[in-house]
Every structure is written in structure tokens, then in C-alpha cells.
C-alpha positions as CSV (number, residue, x, y, z in Angstrom):
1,X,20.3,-25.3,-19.2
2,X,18.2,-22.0,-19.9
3,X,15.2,-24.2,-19.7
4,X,16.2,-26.2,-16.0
5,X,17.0,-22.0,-15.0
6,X,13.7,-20.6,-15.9
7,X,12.1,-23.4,-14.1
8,X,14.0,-23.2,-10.9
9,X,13.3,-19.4,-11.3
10,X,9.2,-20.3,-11.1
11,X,10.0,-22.4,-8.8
12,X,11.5,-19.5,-6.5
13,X,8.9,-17.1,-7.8
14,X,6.0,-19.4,-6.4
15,X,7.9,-19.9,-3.1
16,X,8.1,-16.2,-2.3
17,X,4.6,-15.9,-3.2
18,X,3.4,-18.4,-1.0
19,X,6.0,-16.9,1.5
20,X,4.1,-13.3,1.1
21,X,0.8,-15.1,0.8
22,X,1.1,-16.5,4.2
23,X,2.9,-13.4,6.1
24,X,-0.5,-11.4,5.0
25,X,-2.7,-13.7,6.2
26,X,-0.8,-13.9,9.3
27,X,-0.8,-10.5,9.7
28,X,-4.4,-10.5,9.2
29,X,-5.0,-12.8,11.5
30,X,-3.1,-11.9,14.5
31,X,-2.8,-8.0,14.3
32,X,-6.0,-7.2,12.8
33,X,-8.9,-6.3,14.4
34,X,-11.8,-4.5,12.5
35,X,-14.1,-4.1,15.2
36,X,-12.4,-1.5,17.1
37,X,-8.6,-1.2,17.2
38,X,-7.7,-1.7,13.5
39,X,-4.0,-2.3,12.9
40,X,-2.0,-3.2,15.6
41,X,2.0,-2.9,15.0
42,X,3.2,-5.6,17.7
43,X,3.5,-9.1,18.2
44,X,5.2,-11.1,20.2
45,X,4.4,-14.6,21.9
46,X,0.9,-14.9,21.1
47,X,0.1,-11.2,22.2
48,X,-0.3,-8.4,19.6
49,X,-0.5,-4.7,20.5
50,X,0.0,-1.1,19.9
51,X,-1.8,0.7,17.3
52,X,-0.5,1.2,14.1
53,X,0.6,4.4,12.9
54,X,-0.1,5.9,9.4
55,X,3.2,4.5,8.1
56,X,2.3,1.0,8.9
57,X,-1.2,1.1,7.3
58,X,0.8,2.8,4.2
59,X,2.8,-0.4,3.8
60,X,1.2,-3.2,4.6
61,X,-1.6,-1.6,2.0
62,X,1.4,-1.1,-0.8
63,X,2.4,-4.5,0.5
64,X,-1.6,-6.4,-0.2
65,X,-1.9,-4.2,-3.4
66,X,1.7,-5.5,-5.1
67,X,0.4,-9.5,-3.8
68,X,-2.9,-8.7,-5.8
69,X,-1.3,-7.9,-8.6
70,X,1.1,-11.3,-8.2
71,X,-1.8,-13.5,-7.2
72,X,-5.2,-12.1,-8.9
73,X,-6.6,-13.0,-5.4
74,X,-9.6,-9.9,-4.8
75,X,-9.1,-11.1,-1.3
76,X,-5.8,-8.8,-0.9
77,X,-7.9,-5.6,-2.6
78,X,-10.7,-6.4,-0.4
79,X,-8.7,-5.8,3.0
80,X,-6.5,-3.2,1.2
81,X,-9.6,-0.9,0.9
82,X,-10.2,-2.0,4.3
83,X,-7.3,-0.5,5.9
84,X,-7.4,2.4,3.5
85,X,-10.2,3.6,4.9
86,X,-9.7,2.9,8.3
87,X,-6.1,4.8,7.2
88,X,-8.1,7.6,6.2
89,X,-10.1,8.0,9.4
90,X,-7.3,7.5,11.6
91,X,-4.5,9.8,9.5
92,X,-5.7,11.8,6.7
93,X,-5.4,15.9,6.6
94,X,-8.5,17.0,5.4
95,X,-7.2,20.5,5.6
96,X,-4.1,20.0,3.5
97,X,-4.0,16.6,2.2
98,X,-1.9,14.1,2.8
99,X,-1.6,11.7,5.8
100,X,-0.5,12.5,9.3
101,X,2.0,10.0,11.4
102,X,0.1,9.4,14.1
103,X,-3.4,9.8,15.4
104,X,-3.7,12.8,17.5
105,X,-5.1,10.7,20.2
106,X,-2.2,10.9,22.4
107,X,-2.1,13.4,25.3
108,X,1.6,13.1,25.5
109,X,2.4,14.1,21.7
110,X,2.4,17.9,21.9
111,X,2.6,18.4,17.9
112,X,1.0,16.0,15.1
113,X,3.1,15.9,12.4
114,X,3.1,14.8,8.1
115,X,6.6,13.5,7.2
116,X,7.5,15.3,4.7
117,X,10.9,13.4,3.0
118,X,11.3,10.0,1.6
119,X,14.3,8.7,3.8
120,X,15.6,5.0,3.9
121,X,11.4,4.7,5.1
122,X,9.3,6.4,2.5
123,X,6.4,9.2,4.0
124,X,3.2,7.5,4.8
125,X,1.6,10.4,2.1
126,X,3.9,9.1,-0.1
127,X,3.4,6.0,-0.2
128,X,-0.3,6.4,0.1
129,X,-0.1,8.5,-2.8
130,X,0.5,5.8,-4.7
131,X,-1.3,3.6,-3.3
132,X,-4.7,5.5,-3.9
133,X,-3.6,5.8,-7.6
134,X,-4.0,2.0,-7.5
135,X,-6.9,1.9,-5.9
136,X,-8.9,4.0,-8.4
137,X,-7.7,2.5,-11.2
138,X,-8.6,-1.3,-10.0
139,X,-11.7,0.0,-8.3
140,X,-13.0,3.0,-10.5
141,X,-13.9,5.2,-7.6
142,X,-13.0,8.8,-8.0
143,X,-13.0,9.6,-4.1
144,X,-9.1,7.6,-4.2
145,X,-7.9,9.8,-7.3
146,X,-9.1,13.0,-5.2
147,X,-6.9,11.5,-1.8
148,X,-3.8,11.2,-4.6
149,X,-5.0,14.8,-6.1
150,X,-4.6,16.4,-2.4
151,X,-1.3,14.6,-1.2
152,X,0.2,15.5,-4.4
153,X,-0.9,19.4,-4.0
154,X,0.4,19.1,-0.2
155,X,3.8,18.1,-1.1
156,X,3.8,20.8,-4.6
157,X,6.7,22.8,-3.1
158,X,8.7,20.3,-1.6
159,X,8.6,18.8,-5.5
160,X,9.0,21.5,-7.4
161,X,12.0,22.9,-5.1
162,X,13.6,20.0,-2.9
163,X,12.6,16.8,-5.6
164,X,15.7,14.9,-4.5
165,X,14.1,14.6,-0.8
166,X,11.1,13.4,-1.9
167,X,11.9,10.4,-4.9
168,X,8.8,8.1,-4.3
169,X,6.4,11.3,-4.0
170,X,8.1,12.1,-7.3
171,X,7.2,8.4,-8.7
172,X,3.3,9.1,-7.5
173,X,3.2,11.9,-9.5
174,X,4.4,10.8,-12.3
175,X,2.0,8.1,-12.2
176,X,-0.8,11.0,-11.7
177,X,0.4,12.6,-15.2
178,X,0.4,9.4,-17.0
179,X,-2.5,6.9,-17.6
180,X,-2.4,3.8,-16.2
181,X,-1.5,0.2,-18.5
182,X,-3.6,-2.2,-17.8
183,X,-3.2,-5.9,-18.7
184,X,-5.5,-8.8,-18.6
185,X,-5.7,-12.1,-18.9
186,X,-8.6,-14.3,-20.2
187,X,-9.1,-17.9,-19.8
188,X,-9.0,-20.6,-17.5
189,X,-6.7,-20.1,-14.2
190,X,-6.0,-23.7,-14.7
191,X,-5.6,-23.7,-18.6
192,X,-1.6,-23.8,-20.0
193,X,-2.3,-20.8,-22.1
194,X,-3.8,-18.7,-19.6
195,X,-1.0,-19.8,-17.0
196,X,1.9,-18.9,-19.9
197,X,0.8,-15.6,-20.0
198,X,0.5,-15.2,-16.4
């Protein structure tokens, strides 16, 4: 019985995986463009269009960065600094840290704002707050701990004086204050051990 359940649950596991695996890579394929418009936010029939906002780079890089740490594949931490980066061009507040919603391209948006609360949708700086925690631990660059360092100073008062509205901010920091656990595996991907312990 416990036995047939922990197999069916591996078996579910692997399915979701390859069910994550494959969105990525669709995503990838079909509303990412490099060369000049990054992340695209839209598809429908074949045609993919309108460029991401800060929010969308945000997940989908929280998205690739929790499938690294499922798969092992460098593939997913490859494009996650990717889009990191190209978040960071597009979105990030020099002057106060954190990320803003939207590019400041647009005639038509009179203000460019940060979101500031963690709603049903978590902030873009929020989320990216953690996200390049992540990417300085698995990478060992110091410029993502200083992106973290800045978000985390941006949002200080809404912290120390309104916590409840911001809960994942509140989970960045706390991964800020404490070291990261690492764990890793040695052996042969394809060895019985090595896939045990995985």
C-alpha cells in the first residue's frame, strides 16, 4: 500500500515536471525574443505580442529558478539570468531600488509606478527580491545580492510599519538575514543512489 502510494506519487511528481518543463520551453519558444523585444505577454493562434511588464519577467524568472532547482537543468538558470537582466534594464529604479511596473516607454502612462503591496499577485520588487537572493547564491555574483540589498531598503517602511501588506517582501527578507542551505548531490544522474537522494 504505502509503497504502490509513493510510487504513484513519483509518478505524479515526474508528470508535473515534465508538464512545467514543456510550458517553459514553450514560452521560450514562442514569446521570447532576445534580439529586440524581450518578453512578450500574449499569445494566441500562432501570434505572440505585447511586451511584458516587470511582473511577468518577475514570475516567469521565480517560475525557471523553482524548475532548476526540480530538474538540475543549468538550462533554466541560464535564461533566468537572461531575463533578469533584461528585467533590470527594462524596470529597475536605480534611484530607490526596486522594480518599476512598466517601462516608461509609453506616452500615454502619465505616472510610472512600483507596486508597493503583495495582493492576491505579489509586487514585481518582491518577487524579484527573492529572486536575486537566488541568483547570488547559485551564481556567486555580488551585483544580485546588492539588487536584493536596495529593494529591501525601498520597501524598509512599508515593513517595519504596514508588514501585513507586504508577506512575500517579508519572506525576502528574511531570507536576506539568514544564510542560505545548500544541498548537493554527487554521483551519477543515472546511478540508484544518486537518483534516491534526488
Amino acid at each position: 500500500g504505502a509503497l504502490g502510494a509513493g510510487c504513484e506519487g513519483r509518478a505524479a511528481a515526474a508528470r508535473h515536471l515534465l508538464r512545467a518543463s514543456d510550458s517553459a520551453a514553450f514560452i521560450e519558444r514562442h514569446l521570447w525574443r532576445p534580439g529586440d523585444e524581450g518578453l512578450l505577454r500574449r499569445y494566441r493562434e500562432g501570434h505572440a505580442g505585447i511586451a511584458a511588464f516587470a511582473e511577468d519577467y518577475a514570475y516567469l524568472i521565480f517560475g525557471l529558478l523553482e524548475l532548476l532547482q526540480a530538474t538540475g537543468d543549468a538550462r533554466w538558470l541560464r535564461w533566468a539570468l537572461e531575463l533578469q537582466q533584461w528585467q533590470d534594464r527594462l524596470f529597475h529604479d536605480e534611484a530607490r531600488g526596486g522594480w518599476y511596473s512598466t517601462t516608461g516607454d509609453d506616452p500615454s502612462v502619465l505616472v510610472r509606478t512600483r507596486e508597493q503591496y503583495d495582493g492576491a499577485e505579489p509586487s514585481a520588487t518582491s518577487v524579484s527580491a527573492l529572486n536575486v537572493q537566488l541568483l547570488a547564491a547559485l551564481t556567486g555574483d555580488a551585483r544580485w545580492r546588492g539588487r536584493a540589498e536596495s529593494a529591501l531598503r525601498s520597501m524598509r517602511d512599508r515593513l517595519e510599519h504596514e508588514g501585513r501588506a507586504v508577506p512575500l517582501m517579508a519572506v525576502a527578507l528574511q531570507h536576506w538575514l539568514h544564510e542560505p542551505v545548500q544541498l548537493v548531490i554527487v554521483g551519477r544522474p543515472d546511478a540508484a543512489a544518486a537518483q534516491a537522494l534526488w
